[in-house]
N, C-alpha and C positions, 0 to 999 in steps of 0.2 A: 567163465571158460566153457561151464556145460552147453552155456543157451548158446554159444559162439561154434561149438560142435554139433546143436540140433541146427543151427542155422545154413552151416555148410554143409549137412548130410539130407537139407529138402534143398537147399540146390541143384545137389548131385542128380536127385529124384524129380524135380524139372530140368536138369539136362536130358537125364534118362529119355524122360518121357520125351523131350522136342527132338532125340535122337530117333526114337522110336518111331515118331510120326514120319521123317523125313525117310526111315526105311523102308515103311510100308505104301508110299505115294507109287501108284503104279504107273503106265506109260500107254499111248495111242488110245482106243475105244474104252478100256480100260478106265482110264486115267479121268473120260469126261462121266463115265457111268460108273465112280467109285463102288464096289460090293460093302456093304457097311463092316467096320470091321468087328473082326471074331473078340468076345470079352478077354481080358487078360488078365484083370487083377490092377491092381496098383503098380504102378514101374518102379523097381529096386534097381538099388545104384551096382555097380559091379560087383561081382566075387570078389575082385581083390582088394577094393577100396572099404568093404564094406569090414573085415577083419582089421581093415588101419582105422577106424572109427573107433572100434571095439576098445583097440589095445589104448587111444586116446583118450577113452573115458576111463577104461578102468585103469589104467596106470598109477594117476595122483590119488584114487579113491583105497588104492589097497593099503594093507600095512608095511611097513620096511621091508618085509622080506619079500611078500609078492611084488611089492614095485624092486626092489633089486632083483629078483627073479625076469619078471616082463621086459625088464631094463636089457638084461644080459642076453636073453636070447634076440632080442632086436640085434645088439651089437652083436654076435656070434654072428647071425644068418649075413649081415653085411659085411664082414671078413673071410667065412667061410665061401658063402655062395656071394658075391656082389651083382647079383641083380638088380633091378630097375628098381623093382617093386620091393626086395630087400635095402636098397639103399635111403630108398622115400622112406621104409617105417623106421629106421635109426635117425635120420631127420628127424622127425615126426616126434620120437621119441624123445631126442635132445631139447623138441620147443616145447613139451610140456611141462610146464612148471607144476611144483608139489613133490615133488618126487629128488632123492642126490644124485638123482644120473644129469638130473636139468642144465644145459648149455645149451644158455640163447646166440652165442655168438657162433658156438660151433655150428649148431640149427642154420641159423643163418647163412654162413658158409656155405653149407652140402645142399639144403635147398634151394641158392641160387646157383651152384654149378649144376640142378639136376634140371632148373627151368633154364639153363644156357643152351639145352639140348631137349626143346619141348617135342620133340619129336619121338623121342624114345618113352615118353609118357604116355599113358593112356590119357583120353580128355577129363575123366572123370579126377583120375592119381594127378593130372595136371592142374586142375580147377583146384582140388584139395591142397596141393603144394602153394597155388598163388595164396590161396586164403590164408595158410599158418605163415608161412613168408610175410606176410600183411602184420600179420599180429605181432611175430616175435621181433618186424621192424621198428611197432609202436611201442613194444616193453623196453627196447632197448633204449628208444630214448624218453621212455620216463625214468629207465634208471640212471642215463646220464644228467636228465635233469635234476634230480631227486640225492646224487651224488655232488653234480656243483653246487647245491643249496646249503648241503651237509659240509662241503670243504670251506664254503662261504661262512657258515656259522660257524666251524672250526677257527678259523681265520679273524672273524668277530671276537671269538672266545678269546683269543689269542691275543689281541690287539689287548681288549680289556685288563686283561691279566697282565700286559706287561705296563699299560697306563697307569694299575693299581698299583705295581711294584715298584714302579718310579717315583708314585707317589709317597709308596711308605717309607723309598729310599729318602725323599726330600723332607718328608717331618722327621725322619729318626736324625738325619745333619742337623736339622732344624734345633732339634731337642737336645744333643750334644753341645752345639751354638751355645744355648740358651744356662748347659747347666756350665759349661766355660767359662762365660759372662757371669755367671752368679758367684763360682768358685773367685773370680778375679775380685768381684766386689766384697765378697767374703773377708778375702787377703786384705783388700783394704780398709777395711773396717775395723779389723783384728788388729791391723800396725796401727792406725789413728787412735784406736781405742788405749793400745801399747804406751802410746805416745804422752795421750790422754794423763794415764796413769803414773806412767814416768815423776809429769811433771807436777802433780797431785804431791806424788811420794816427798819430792823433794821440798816442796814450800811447809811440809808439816816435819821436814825432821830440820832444816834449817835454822837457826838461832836468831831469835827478836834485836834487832839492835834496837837500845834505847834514845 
């Protein structure tokens, strides 16, 4: 997420600069005999884009309380003042992950009703909006994927356990069968053996005819 924020804040910094050039292009004699132009420095991205970097990095990097701190005043200035450039950094705010203020779908939400009206954006807070828009599109559906996988192995788990249980149900019938059948042969063994003896008893008390 950091290199994903150095990435889009040298964007900003070649816009900067290709805006720069395009203001400075002069017109008629001028324009064919440019005066070379005056040094400047490096081109920095706006005043106001540049404090929505800020609060991006340091948000997930603080502790609980600074990120509930950074968190709340985002949301305060976009309920209190709803400005443009207050509405983008509660965006902004909800697509960073790391932090309990984090809502990818909310994010989602306010930064495409804020690119439905690209015109009230600066191009820089507009270019920044499309890139987190971009990202917290891709999280959301790794976590949909990531979640059907999980419900799938749920579901797996599920199947198993009740294949298992079916199974223990059919050996424990099985095993009840089995000690029924034993108990019956038991019985009959017991009466033949009865029977057995019976007729033992009687041929030894009976009297010898001669």
């Amino acid at each position: 997420m950091l290199l994903k924020r150095s990435i889009a804040a040298a964007c900003l910094l070649v816009f900067g600069a290709l805006a720069g050039c395009a203001l400075t292009g002069g017109a008629g004699s001028d324009a064919k005999n440019p005066s070379p132009p005056e040094p400047s420095g490096q081109p920095k991205v706006s005043g106001t884009v540049e404090p929505l970097l800020e609060m991006m990095t340091a948000l997930p990097q603080g502790d609980p309380a600074r990120q509930a701190e950074l968190f709340q005043a985002a949301k305060d200035a976009a309920s209190l003042s709803p400005t443009t450039t207050n509405r983008l950094r509660y965006a902004l705010a909800l697509a960073v992950p790391g932090h309990s203020g984090s809502d990818p779908v909310a994010a989602q939400r306010q930064l495409a009703e804020l690119l439905a009206r690209p015109e009230t954006l600066l191009p820089d807070e507009r270019l920044l909006a499309m890139e987190e828009l971009q990202d917290v599109d891709q999280r959301l559906v790794l976590q949909a994927e990531n979640k059907r996988l999980r419900d799938e192995d749920s579901q797996n788990s599920r199947d198993k356990l009740q294949a298992l249980n079916k199974r223990l149900s059919a050996e424990s019938d099985e095993n009840a069968r089995l000690r029924k059948a034993l108990d019956e042969a038991r019985a009959k063994l017991d009466a033949v053996t009865h029977i057995e003896r019976s007729i033992n008893d009687r041929g030894t008390t009976e009297p010898h005819t001669p």
